[in-house]
N, C-alpha and C positions, 0 to 999 in steps of 0.2 A: 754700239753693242756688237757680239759677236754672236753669228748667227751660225749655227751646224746641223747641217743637213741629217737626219736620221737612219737613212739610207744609203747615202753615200759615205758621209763624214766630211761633206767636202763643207771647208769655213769660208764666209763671207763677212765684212764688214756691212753692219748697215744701222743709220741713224734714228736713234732713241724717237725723234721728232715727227718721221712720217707713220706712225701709231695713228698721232692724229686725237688723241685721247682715248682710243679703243683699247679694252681690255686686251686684246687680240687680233693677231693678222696672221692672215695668208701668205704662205710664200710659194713658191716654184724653185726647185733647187735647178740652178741654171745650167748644172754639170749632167744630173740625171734625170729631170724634169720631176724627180717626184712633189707630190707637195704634201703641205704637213703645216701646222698651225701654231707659232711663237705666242708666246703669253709677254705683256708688257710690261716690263721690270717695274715700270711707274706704280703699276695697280695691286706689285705683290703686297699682302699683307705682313707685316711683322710678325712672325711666331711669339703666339702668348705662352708665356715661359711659367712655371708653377710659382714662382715670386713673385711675377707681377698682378695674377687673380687676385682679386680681394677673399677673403678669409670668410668662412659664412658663421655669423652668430651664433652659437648653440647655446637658448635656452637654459638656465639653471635649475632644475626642479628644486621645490623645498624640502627638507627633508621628508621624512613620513612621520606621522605623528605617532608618540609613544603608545604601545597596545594599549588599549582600559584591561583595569584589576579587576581580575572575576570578583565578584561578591562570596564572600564563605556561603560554601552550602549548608541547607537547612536539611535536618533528618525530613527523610517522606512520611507526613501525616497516614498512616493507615486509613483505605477509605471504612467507610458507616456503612454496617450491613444488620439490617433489619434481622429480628427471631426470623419473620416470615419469607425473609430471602435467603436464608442459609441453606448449602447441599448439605444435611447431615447425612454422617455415616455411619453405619453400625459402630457403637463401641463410643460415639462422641459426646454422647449425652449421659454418659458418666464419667469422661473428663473433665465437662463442664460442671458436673457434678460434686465431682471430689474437687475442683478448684471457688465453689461458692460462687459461681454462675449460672443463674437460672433459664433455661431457655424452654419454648414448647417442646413436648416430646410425647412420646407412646406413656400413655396413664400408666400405672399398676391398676392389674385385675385385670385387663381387657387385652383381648385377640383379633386384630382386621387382617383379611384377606383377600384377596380378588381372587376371584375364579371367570375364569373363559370360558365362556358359553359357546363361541363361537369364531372362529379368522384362524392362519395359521396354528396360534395355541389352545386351539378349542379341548376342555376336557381335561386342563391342566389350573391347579392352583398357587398361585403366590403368594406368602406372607408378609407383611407389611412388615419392616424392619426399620423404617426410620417415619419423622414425622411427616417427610415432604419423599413423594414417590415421584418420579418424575415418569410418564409413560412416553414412548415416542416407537419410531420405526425402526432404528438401527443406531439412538443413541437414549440414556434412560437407564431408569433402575428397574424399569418392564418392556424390552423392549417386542414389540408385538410383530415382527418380519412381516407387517402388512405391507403392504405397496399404496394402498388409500391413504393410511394414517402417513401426517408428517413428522419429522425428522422426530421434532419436540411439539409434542402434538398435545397433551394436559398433564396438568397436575393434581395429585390425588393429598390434601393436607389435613391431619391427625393433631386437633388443639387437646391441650392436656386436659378439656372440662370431657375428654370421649367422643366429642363432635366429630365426623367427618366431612369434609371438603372438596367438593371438584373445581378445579379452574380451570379454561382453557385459554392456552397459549396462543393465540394468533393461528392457529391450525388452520390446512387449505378447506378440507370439506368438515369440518365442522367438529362440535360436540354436544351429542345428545341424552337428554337425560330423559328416558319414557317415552324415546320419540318426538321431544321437544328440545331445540336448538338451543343452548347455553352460551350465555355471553359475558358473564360475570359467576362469581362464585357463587356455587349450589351446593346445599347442606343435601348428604347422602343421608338415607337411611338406613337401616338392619335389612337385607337383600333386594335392595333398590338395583336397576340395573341403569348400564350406560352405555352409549357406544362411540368408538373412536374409530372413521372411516370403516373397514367394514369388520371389526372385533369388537365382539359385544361381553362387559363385565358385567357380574354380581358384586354388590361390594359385601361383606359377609362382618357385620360386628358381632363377637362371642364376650359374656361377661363371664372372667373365670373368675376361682377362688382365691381371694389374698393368701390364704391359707396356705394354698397347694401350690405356689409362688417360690423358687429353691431362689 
């Protein structure tokens, strides 16, 4: 093989053999002493060329399977709401009226009202205008700007036989009726009082005249 100095350029002849097997040797260029390290032709590897790599398998996925058919929708069942769970509004109790559905409501003949004894609307009166009054803090068909009472603090309910109803709702500090803590529904009577955190009601039932009824 031919051997070239990298330094000089200067060529020499020298035999494949005295390698010796070694990857590599040592020379000394004999013209400029430098030295510098031949690689042994024997040991080059063959460059792997892109044709001769084996080819790498690529998996076939299955296809994907055809979407599922929605099912036809069903119209939405309206939920079931109790006479005693309904918000009525003024005026809807002779919708259901003129449409030949009966629901609890405000008697004929009769007048309820709360009046405030005492808290924020002390000295102020409300008239009952539906069957179910909802009393609360800042939300409610009374709402009392107490800071004690909660949100949705009782319910005041009006059955068509004239009976009155308190129930409380889960309220934090409570509801009392004569000073005694209510836990379930309590029949009111004709200026019973009540209190809700710290506003105290009169409930006030009036019997009027069917008569005097426009």
């Amino acid at each position: 093989m031919i051997v070239v100095c990298p330094s000089c350029q200067a060529r020499f002849r020298y035999d494949d053999e005295r390698f010796q097997g070694l990857p590599r040797k040592r020379f000394r260029c004999p013209k400029c002493a430098h030295v510098f390290e031949v690689e042994n032709p024997a040991h080059q590897v063959a460059p792997v060329t892109v044709a001769s790599m084996p080819r790498p398998v690529v998996p076939v996925a299955p296809p994907p399977p055809p979407p599922p058919v929605p099912a036809p929708l069903e119209p939405p069942v309206p939920p079931q709401v109790s006479a005693r769970e309904t918000t009525a509004r003024p005026g809807l109790e002779d919708m259901h009226t003129s449409a030949g559905v009966s629901v609890p409501g405000i008697p004929l003949g009769y007048r309820f009202s709360l009046a405030f004894l005492n808290g924020p609307r002390a000295s102020t009166v409300a008239v009952l205008q539906s069957a179910q009054t909802l009393i609360g803090r800042e939300d409610g068909d009374i709402v009392t700007q107490d800071p004690e009472c909660s949100r949705r603090h009782a319910r005041v309910d009006i059955h068509s036989d004239g009976t009155v109803w308190l129930v409380d709702l889960g309220s934090t500090n409570g509801t009392f009726v004569e000073g005694v803590q209510v836990f379930s529904a309590v029949q009111l009577a004709d200026r019973q009082e009540f209190t809700c955190g710290r506003s105290s009601f009169m409930m006030l039932i009036r019997r009027e005249d069917p008569n005097m009824l426009v």
